[in-house]
N, C-alpha and C positions, 0 to 999 in steps of 0.2 A: 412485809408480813403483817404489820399492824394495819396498815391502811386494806387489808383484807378481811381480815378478823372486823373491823370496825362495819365492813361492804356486809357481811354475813350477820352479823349482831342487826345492822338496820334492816335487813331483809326481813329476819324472822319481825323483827320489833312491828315495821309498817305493817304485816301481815295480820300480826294483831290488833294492832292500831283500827284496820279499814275494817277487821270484824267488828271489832265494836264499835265504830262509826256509825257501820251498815247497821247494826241491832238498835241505832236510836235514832235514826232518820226516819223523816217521812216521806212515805216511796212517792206520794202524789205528788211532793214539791222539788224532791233533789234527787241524782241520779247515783246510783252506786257507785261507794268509792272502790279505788282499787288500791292494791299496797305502795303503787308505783306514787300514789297523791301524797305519802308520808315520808317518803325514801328521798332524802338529800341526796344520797348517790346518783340518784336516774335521770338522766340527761332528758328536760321537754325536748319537744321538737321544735325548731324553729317557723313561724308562720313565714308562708310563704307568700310573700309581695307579689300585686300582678296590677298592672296598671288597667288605667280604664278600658286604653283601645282591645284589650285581651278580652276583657268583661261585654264589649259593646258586641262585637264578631261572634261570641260565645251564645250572647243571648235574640241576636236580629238575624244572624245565619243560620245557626245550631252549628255550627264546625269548630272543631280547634284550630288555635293559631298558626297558619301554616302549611294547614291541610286543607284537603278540600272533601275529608269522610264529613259525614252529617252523624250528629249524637242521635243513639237509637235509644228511645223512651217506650 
């Protein structure tokens, strides 16, 4: 019950937060925040690892690993 109330308390809080973030940034140099940049609750996402040979076949073939579709650009 408390670790809920605390989820709801940060929600609104960050939302405020990234308004006024957003109201004093400069839009030419930094990207808008969103509430999620203040919110200790909200899980990043993990980056995702991909080794070179994935990278090498992505950019000399155009295909994904595995496949044999070609990325349509």
């Amino acid at each position: 019950m408390a670790e809920a109330r605390a989820k709801d308390e940060w929600a609104r809080m960050s939302a405020l937060l990234a308004l006024l973030a957003n109201c004093h940034r400069d839009p030419k140099k930094t990207r808008a925040f969103r509430p999620g940049d203040f919110d200790p609750f909200v899980r990043r996402a993990a980056p995702v690892e991909v080794g070179i040979e994935v990278l090498k076949e992505f950019f000399t073939k155009g295909t994904f690993p595995g496949t044999d579709a070609r990325v349509q650009t």
